[in-house]
C-alpha positions in Angstrom: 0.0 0.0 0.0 1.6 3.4 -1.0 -1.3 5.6 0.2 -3.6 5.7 3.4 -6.6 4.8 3.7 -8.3 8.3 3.1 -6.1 10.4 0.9 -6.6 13.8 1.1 -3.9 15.0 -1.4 -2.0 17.3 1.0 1.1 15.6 0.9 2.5 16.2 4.6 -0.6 14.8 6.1 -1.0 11.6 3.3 2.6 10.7 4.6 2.2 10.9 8.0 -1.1 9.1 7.6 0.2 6.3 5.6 3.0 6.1 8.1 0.7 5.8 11.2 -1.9 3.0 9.4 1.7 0.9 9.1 2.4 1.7 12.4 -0.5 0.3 13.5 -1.0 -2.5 11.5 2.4 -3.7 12.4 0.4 -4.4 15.5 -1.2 -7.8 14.2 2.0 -9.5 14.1 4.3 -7.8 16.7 5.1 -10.5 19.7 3.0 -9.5 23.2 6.3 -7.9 24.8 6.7 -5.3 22.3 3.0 -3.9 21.9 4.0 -1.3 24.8 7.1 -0.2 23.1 4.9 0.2 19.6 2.5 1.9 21.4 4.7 4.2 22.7 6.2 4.8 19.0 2.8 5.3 18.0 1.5 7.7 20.3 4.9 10.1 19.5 4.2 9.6 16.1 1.3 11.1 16.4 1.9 13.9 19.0 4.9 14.8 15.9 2.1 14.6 13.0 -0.1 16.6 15.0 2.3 19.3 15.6 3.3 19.3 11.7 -1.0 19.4 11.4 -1.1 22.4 13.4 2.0 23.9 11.8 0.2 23.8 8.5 -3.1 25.3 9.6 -1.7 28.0 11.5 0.5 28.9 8.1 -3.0 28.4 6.2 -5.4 30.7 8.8 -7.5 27.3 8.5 -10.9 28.4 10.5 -11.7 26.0 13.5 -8.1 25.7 14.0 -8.9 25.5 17.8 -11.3 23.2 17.8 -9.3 20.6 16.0 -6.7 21.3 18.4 -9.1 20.2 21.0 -9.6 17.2 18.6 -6.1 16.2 18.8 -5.9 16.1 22.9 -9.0 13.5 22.7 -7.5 11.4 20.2 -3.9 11.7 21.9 -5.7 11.0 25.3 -7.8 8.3 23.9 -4.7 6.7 23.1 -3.4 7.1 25.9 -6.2 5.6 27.7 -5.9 2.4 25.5 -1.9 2.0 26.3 -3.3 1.0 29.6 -4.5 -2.3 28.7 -3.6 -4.7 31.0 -2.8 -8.0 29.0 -1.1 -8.1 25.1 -4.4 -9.4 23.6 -6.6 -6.5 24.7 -3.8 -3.9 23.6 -3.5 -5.8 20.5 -7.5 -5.2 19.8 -6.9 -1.7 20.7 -3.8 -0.8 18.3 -5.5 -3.2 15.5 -9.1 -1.9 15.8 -10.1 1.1 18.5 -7.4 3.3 17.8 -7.6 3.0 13.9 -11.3 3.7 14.1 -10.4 6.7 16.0 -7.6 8.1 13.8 -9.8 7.6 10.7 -12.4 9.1 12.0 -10.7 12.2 12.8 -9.4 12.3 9.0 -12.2 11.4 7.5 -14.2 14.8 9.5 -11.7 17.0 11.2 -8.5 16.6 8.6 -11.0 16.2 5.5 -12.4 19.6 6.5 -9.0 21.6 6.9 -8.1 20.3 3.3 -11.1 21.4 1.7 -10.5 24.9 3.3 -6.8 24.7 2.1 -7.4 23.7 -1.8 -9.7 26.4 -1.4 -13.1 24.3 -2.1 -14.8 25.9 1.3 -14.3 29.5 2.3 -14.0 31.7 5.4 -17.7 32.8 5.2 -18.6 29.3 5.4 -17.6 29.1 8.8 -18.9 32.7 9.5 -22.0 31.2 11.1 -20.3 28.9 13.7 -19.4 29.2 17.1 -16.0 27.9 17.2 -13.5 28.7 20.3 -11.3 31.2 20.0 -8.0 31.5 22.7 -8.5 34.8 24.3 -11.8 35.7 23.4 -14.7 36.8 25.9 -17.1 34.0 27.0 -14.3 31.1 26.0 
């Protein structure tokens, strides 16, 4: 496989993508005593991807830029949360199917969103209308 599962044609986050989904289906065959340690690769991978994420956005003025932020501490502290399985078999299901789930489901909304307003298919006044969080503003 040479792309993720949901390319969105920015090329920073398809690579880092691609290279999470082979991080984590590495998973299926990795012995018991190294699922910690690959979950600990993981969950930096991530945390690094994220940063690059936000990097981009912030370069980009990408609307909602907060609120995905926000989106990345629930998926970083989901992970978290499932790197506390007790036995190799439940982090296993975890790494192979709960944490996936959760990743593609914050590109296939969150990520999918940001692209659109980078290639310029969606526009500032579309997110006019919502109440997103903004750091320093009153009632925040």
């Amino acid at each position: 496989m040479n792309n993720p599962t949901i390319e969105l044609g920015v090329e920073l986050m398809d690579h880092d993508h691609l290279r999470i989904e082979r991080m984590l289906e590495s998973a299926a065959q990795a012995p018991d005593a190294e699922l910690p340690r690959l979950h600990q690769a993981i969950a930096a991978e991530l945390a690094a991807h994220f940063a690059r994420e936000e990097t981009l956005m912030r370069e980009r003025r990408v609307p909602g830029l907060f609120c995905h932020i926000s989106q990345h501490s629930v998926v970083l502290a989901e992970l978290k949360r499932h790197g506390e399985a007790v036995d190799g078999a439940a982090l296993r299901r975890s790494l192979a199917v709960a944490v996936p789930q959760l990743i593609l489901s914050h590109i296939a909304t969150m990520d999918r969103m940001a692209v659109a307003y980078i290639n310029g298919d969606i526009a500032q006044s579309d997110f006019d209308a919502l109440r997103l969080p903004v750091p320093g503003a009153t009632g925040v």
